[in-house]
N, C-alpha and C positions, 0 to 999 in steps of 0.2 A: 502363446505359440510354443511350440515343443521343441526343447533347445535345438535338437538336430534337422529343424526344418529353418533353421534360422539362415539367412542369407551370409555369404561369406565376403571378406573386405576385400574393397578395389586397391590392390598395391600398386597400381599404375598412376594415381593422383600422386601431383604433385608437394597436396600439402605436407606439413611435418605427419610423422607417422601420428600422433596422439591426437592431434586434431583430427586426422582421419578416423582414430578410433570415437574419438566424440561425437561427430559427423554421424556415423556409421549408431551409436547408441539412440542420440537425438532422433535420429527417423525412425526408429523402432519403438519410440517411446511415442511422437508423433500419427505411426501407422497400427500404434495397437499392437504391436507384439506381447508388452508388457501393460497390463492396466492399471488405469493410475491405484497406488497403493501396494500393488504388486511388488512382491520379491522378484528382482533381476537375478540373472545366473549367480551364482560367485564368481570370484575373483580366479579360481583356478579353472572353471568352467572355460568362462570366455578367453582366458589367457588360451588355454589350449587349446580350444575351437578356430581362433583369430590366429594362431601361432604367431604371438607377440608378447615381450616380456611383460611378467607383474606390474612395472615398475612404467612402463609405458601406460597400461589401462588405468594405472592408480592415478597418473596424472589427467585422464581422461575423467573420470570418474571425480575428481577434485575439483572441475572445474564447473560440472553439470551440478555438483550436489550444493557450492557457491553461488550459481543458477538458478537455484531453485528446483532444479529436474527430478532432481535425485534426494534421497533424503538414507542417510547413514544411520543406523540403529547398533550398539552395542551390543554384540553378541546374536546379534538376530539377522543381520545380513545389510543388505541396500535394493532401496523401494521403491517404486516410481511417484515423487510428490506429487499434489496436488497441482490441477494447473492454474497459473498465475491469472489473477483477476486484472483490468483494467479500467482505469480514472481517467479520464481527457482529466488535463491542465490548463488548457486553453478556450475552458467555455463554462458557463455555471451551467452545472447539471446536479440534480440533488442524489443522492448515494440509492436511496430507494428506485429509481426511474432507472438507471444505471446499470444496477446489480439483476436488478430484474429482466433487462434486457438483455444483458448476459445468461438466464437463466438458471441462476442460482437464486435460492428465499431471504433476503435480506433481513434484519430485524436489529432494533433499538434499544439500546437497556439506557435510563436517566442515571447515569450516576451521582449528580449534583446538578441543583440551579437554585441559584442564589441573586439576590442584588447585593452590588458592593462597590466600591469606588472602584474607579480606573485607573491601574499602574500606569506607569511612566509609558511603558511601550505601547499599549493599550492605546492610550487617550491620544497619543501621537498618529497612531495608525487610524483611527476615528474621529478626529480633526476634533478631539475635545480637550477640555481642559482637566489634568491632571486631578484626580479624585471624586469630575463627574460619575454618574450614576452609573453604570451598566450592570445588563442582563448576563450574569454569567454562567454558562453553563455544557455541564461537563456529559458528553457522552460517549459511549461504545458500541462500535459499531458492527456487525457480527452476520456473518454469512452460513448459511446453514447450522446455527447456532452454534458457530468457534465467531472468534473475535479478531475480525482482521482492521478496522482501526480503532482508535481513541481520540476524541478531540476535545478543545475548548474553544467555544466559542463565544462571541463577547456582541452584543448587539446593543446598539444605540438606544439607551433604553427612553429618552425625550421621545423616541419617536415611536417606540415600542411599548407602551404602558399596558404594565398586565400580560405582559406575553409569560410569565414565570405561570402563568393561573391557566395556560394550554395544555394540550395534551403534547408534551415535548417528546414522547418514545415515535413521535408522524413526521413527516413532514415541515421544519422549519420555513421554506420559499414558500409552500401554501399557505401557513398559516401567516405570513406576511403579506403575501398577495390577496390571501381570501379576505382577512380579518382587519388590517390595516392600508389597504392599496398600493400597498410598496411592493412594485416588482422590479428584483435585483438583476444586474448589469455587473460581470466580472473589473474589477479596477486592475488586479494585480493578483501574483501569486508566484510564489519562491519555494523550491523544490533542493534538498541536498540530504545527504546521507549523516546521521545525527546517532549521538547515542541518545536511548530512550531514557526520560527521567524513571526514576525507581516504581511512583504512582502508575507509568504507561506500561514499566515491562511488567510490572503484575497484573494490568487488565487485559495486558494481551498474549500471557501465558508462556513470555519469553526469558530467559534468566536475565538477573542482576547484570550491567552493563552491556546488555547488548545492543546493538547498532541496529538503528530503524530508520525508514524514510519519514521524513520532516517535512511537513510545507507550511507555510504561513498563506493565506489568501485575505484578501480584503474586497470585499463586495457594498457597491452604492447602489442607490436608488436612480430611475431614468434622468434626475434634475441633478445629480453629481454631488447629494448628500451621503457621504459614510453609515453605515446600517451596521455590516458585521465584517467582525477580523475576526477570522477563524484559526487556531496552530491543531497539527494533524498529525498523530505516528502511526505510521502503517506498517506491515508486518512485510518485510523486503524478499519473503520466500513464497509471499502468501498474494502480492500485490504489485500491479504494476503502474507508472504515469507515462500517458500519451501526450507528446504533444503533436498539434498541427491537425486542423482540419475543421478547426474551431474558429468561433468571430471573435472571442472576447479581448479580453485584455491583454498586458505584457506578462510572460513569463519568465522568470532568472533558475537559474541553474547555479547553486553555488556547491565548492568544493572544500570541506572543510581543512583548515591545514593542520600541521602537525603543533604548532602554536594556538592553536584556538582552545579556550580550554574547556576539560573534561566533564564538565558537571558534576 
């Protein structure tokens, strides 16, 4: 839309002005004014169209580009990010079924799968004993071929024999249900804002200690045997988590403090 056709700001709402200007961006980014990708006006543009100070839109602007909405480029302007994808939390759905429904091309890169013993947390989450076998294996998970998550996931390998000898860039639940009869049932799954270890911000193209969304999930078979503990970093500009609407298991929400430590 041609800046001078652009809609002008209701100063009759109650809210704080910058929230109004946010408001007021949101819907335009919402209604298509700007498409995604797109260079937004500048900053002196809008200041003087809106007749509102810099310093008012910049906090406007601060809050959408934290968002997600907006995406800040050095020297090149601010540009309507991509729009954020969503996960239900509260149901096993596989990433391919999902994304696809969503209408974007999902796609799998293996980055490792290995058998190896079961770490502490591992073999606890998977009702085994410490140094049991498991399937371990590492994937990326990538939309339109960028990569918006990474995971590792850990699978019961007593019950899973040979599953390393699949074609792991598919489908995991099918090849458990097709291959093996185990169709999985959500037990659990914990969601909080984490920094990424070094391994995840390089697979998902993020710099050295940045902050990503984290979940841990653990999924049984219908008889209430442990199968797979999943840990997950997704890209928090790129992705979003749903909860509610779903049968499965519990969900936690944790908040990490300023005590927990850094990795």
């Amino acid at each position: 839309m041609e800046d001078a056709k652009l809609p002008e700001l209701d100063f009759s709402a109650g809210a704080p002005l910058y929230q109004q200007v946010k408001a007021w961006l949101l819907n335009g980014i919402e209604q298509g004014w700007w498409p995604v990708t797109a260079a937004i006006p500048s900053e002196r543009v809008l200041s003087e169209q809106l007749h509102i100070a810099r310093a008012t839109l910049r906090q406007a602007v601060d809050e959408l580009e934290k968002e997600g909405w907006l995406v800040r480029r050095q020297g090149r302007g601010t540009f309507v990010g991509q729009p954020k994808l969503e996960q239900p939390l509260d149901q096993l759905r596989g990433f391919t079924e999902n994304m696809l429904s969503l209408g974007v091309q999902p796609s799998t890169l293996v980055l490792d799968a290995r058998l190896e013993p079961a770490e502490p947390a591992v073999a606890r989450a998977l009702g085994l004993q410490q140094g049991e076998a498991v399937a371990a294996i590492r994937r990326s998970r990538l939309v339109d071929g960028v990569p918006l998550m990474v995971e590792d996931c850990y699978l019961n390998y007593a019950r899973t024999l040979g599953v390393l000898d699949r074609q792991l860039s598919g489908s995991l639940y099918s090849i458990l249900e097709q291959d093996y009869g185990i169709r999985l049932v959500l037990s659990w799954e914990t969601l909080e804002v984490s920094r990424a270890e070094a391994w995840a911000a390089r697979a998902l193209d993020l710099p050295v200690r940045s902050d990503a969304l984290y979940t841990e999930r653990l999924a049984a078979d219908t008889q209430g045997t442990q199968i797979e503990f999943t840990r997950r970093y997704a890209r928090a500009d790129r992705c979003r988590f749903r909860i509610g609407g779903g049968t499965g298991g519990d969900v936690t929400l944790r908040e990490r403090s300023a005590t927990d430590p850094a990795d």
